[in-house]
C-alpha positions as CSV (number, residue, x, y, z in Angstrom):
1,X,19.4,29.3,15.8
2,X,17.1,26.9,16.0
3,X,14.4,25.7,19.4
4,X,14.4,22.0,20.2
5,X,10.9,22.2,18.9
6,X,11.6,23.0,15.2
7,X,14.2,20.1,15.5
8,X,12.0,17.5,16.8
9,X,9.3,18.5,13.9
10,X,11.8,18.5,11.5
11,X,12.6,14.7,12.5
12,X,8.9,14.4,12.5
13,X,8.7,15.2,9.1
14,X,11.9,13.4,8.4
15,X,10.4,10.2,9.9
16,X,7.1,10.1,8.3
17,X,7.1,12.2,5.3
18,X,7.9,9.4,2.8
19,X,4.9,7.3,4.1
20,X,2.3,10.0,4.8
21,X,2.8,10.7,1.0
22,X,3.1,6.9,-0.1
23,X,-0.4,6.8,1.8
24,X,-1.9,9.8,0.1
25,X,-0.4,8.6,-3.4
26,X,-2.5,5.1,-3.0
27,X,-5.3,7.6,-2.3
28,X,-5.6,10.7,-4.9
29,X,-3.3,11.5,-7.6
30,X,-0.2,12.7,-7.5
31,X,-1.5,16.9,-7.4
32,X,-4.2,15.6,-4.7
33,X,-2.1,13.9,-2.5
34,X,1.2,16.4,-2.5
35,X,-1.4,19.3,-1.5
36,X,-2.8,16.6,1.1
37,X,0.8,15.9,2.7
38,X,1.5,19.6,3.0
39,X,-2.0,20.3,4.8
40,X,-1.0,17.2,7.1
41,X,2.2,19.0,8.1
42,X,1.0,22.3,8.3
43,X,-1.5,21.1,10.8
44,X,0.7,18.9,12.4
45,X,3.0,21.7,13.5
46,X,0.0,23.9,14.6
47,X,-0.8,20.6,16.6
48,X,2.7,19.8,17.3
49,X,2.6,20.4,21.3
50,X,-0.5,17.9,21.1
51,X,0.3,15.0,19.2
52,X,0.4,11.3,20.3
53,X,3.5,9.6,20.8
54,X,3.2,7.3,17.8
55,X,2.3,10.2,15.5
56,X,2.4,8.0,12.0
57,X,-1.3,6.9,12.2
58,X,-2.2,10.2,13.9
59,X,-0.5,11.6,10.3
60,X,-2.3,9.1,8.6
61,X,-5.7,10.0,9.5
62,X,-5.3,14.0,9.2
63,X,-4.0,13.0,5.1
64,X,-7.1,11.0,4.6
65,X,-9.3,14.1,5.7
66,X,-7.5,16.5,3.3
67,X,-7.6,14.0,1.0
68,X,-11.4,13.7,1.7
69,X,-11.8,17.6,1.9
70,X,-10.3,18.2,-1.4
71,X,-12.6,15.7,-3.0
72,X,-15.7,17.4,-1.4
73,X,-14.3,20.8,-2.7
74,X,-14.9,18.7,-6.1
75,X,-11.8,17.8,-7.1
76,X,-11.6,14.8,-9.5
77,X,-11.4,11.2,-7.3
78,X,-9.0,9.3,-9.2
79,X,-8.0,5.5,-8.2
80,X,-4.2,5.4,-7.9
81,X,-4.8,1.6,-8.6
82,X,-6.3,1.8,-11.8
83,X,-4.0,4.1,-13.8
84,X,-1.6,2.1,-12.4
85,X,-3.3,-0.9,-14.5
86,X,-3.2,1.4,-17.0
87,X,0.1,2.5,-17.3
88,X,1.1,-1.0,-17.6
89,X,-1.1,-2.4,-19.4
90,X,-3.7,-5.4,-19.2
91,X,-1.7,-8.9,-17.5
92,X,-2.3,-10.1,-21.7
93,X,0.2,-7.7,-22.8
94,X,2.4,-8.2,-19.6
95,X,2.8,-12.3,-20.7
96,X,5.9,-11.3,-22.5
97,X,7.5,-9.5,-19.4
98,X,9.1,-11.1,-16.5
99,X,7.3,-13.5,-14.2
100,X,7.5,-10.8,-11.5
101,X,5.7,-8.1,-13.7
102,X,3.1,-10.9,-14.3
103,X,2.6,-11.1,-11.0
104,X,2.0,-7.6,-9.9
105,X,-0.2,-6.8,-13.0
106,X,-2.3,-9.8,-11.5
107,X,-2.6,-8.4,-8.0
108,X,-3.0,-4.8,-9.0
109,X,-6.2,-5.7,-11.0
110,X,-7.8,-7.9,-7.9
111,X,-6.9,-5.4,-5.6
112,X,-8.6,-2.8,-7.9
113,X,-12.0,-5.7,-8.4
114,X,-12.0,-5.6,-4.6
115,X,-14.0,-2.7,-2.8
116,X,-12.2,0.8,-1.2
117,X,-13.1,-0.6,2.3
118,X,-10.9,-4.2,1.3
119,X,-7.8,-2.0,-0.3
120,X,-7.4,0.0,2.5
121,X,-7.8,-2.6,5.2
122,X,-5.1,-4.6,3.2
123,X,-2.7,-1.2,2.8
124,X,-3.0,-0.1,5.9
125,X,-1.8,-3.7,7.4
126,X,0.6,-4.9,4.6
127,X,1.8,-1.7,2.7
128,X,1.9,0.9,5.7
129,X,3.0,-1.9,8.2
130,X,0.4,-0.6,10.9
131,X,-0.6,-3.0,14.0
132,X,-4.6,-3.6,13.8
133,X,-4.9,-0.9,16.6
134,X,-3.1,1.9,14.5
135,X,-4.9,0.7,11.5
136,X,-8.2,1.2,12.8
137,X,-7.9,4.3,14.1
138,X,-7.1,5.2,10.6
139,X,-9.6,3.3,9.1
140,X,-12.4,5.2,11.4
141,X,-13.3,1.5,12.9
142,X,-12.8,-0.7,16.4
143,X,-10.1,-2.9,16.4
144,X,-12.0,-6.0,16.5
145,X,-14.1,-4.5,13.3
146,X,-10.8,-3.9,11.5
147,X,-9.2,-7.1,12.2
148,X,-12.6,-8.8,10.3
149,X,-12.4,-6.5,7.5
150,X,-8.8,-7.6,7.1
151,X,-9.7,-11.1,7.3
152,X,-12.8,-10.9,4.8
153,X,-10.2,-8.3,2.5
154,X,-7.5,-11.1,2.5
155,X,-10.4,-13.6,1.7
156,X,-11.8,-12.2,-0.9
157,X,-8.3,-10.7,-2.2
158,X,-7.4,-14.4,-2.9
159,X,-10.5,-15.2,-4.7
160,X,-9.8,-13.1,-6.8
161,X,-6.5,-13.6,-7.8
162,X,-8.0,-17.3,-8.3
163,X,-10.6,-15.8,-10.6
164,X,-8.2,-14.2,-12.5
165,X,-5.4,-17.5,-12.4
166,X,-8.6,-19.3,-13.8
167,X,-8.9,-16.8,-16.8
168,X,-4.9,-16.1,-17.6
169,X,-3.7,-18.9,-16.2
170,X,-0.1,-18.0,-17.5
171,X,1.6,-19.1,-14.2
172,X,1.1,-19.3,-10.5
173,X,-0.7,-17.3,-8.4
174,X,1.1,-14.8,-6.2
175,X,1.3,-15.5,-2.5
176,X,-1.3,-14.0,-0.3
177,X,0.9,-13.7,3.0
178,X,-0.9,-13.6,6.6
179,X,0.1,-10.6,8.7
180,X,-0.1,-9.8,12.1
């Protein structure tokens, strides 16, 4: 029979599974981050008795270090972003596709021109949901610092998707939306 401990950790891992390893995916391909998500569970249950009570960007953090870990032990650094511009192709061959698919080859490709400090300040707040607070901690930075790095990421993210209006102008531009 299970303790009440294995069943609160197993609605841990319930909870937060599926964006600990949407996180890591942005991060490290798919090998790299499933091997990042199990080391992020393995030491959050060594940690369990210890953990904060909003545990997601406690999670969060721990996956970037395995992440980073593995890399150091040389595995190969692959941008999620990229091969996902190259599995769909460049936004030329997606003119024939629906508007929508336009649209996300468009900001795909200026989120990848951006640097990795601008994509993850724009994940962590629009993709993962996470208050500035959270997100810092995450992002290894002060709140204040994090909330200017969002607003120079957002910034700069909408330049680019200008830029890139300005060379395929094949529609309009997605919308940039304020959060938090």
């Amino acid at each position: 029979m299970p303790d009440a401990g294995s069943e609160r950790f197993t609605q841990l891992y319930r909870d937060h599974y599926d964006r600990v390893l949407a996180y890591a995916l942005r991060r490290a391909p798919a090998e790299v981050a499933s091997e990042a998500v199990d080391e992020t569970f393995l030491i959050a249950w060594r940690t369990f008795p210890d953990l904060p009570d909003d545990p997601l960007p406690w999670l969060l953090v721990v996956a970037r270090n395995a992440i980073n870990q593995q890399y150091r032990r040389g595995k190969r650094r692959a941008d999620v972003i990229l091969l996902e511009l190259d599995r769909i192709g460049t936004p030329h061959a997606a003119a024939d596709l629906s508007e929508s698919v336009a649209e996300r080859a468009a900001v795909l490709q200026a989120l990848a021109s951006l640097s990795d400090l601008d994509r993850e300040a724009l994940m962590l707040s629009l993709w993962d949901g996470l208050a500035a607070s959270d997100a810092a901690r995450v992002a290894g930075c002060s709140t204040t610092a994090f909330a200017v790095r969002l607003h120079r990421a957002r910034r700069r993210l909408r330049a680019a998707l200008a830029r890139f209006d300005e060379i395929d102008n094949t529609g309009p531009l997605p919308a940039v939306q304020e959060v938090r």
